[in-house]
C-alpha positions as CSV (number, residue, x, y, z in Angstrom):
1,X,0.0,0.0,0.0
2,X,2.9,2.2,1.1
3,X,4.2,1.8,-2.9
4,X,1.0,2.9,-4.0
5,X,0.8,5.9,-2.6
6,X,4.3,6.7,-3.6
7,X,3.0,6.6,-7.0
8,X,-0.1,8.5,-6.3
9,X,2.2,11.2,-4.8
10,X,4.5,11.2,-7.7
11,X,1.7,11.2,-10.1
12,X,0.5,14.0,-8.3
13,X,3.9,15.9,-8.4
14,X,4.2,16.3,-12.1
15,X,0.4,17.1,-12.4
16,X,-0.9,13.8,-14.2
17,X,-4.1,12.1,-13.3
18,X,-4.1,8.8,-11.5
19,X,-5.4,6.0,-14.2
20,X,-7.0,3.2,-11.9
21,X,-6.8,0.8,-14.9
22,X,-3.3,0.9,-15.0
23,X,-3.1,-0.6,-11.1
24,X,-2.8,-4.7,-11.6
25,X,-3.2,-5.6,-8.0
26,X,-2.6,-9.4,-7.1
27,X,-0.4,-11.5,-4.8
28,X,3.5,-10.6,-4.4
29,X,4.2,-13.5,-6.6
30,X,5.9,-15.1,-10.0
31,X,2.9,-15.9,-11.5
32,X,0.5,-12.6,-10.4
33,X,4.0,-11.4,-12.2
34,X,2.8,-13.1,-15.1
35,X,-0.7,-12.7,-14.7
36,X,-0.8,-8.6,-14.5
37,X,1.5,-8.3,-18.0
38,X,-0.9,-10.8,-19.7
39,X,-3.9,-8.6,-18.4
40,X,-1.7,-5.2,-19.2
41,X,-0.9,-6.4,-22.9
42,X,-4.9,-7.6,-23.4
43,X,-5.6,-5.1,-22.5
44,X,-4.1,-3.3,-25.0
45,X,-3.2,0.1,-22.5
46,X,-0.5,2.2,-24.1
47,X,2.6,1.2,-21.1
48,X,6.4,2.1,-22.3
49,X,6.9,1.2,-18.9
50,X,5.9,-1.3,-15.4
51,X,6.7,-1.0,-11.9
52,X,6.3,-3.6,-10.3
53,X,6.1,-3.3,-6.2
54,X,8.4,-6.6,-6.0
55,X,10.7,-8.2,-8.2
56,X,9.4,-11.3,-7.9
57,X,6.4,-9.8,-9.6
58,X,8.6,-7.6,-12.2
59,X,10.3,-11.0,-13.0
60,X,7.1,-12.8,-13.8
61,X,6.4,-9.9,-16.2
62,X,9.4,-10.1,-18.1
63,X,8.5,-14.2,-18.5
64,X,5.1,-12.9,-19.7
65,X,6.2,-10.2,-22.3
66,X,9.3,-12.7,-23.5
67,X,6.6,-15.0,-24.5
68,X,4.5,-12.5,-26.3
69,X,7.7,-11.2,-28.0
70,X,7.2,-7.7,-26.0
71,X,11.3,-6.9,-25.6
72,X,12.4,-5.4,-22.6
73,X,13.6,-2.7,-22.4
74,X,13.0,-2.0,-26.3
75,X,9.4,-1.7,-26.0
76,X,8.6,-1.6,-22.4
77,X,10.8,-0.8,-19.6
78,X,10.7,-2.7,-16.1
79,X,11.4,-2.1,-12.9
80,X,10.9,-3.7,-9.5
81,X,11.5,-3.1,-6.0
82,X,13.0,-5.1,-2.7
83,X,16.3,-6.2,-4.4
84,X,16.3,-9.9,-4.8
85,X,19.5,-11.6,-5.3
86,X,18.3,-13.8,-8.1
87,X,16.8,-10.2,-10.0
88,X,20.9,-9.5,-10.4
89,X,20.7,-12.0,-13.2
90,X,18.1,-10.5,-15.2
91,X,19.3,-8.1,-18.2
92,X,17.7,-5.3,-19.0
93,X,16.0,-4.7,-15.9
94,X,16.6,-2.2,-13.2
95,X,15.7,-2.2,-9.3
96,X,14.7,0.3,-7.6
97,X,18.0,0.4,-6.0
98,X,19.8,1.9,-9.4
99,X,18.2,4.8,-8.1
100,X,19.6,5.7,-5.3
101,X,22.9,4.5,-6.5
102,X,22.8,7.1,-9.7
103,X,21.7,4.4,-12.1
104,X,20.2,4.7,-15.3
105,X,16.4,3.8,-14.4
106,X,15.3,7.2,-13.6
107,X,14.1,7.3,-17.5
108,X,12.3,4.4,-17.0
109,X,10.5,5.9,-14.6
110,X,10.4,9.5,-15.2
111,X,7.0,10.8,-16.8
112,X,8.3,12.6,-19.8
113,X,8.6,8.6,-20.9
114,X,5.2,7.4,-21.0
């Protein structure tokens, strides 16, 4: 909940409106991972970009647009919080830790991007 309102806040910050259909919520899991990109990509919502509240859910995502041929971070950035030693092996994925170390997520997140 406490990542939520982070985004609400930041939303709020740089004056765009919250979009309620772009919120998957689900279990902090692989296969919610999985299940909210499937749901986000039928969908078919405009996203250049996920944050995902755990890794473990930004890792099912990138098994969910892999098999759809969505490439990350070509077509869709991703990021995920709570730094799990086995999200170090991923490519082409940032943690929310890059950012406070000056890495190069900040686009992935940063509004001017989506």
């Amino acid at each position: 909940k406490k990542r939520l309102a982070g985004y609400r806040d930041a939303l709020a910050e740089y004056e765009l409106p919250f979009q309620e259909e772009l919120v998957f919520e689900g279990n902090i899991d692989y296969k919610d991972g999985i299940a909210s990109a499937q749901r986000l990509m039928d969908a078919g919502l405009p996203a250049t970009a996920v944050v995902a509240a755990a890794d473990i859910l930004a890792i099912g995502a990138a098994k969910a647009f892999y098999e759809r041929g969505v490439k990350v971070p070509d077509e869709i950035s991703l990021m995920g919080f709570d730094d799990l030693e086995i999200a170090q092996y991923m490519t082409d994925y940032r943690k929310a830790a890059d950012l406070s170390e000056g890495g190069k997520s900040g686009g992935a997140v940063d509004p001017q991007y989506q």
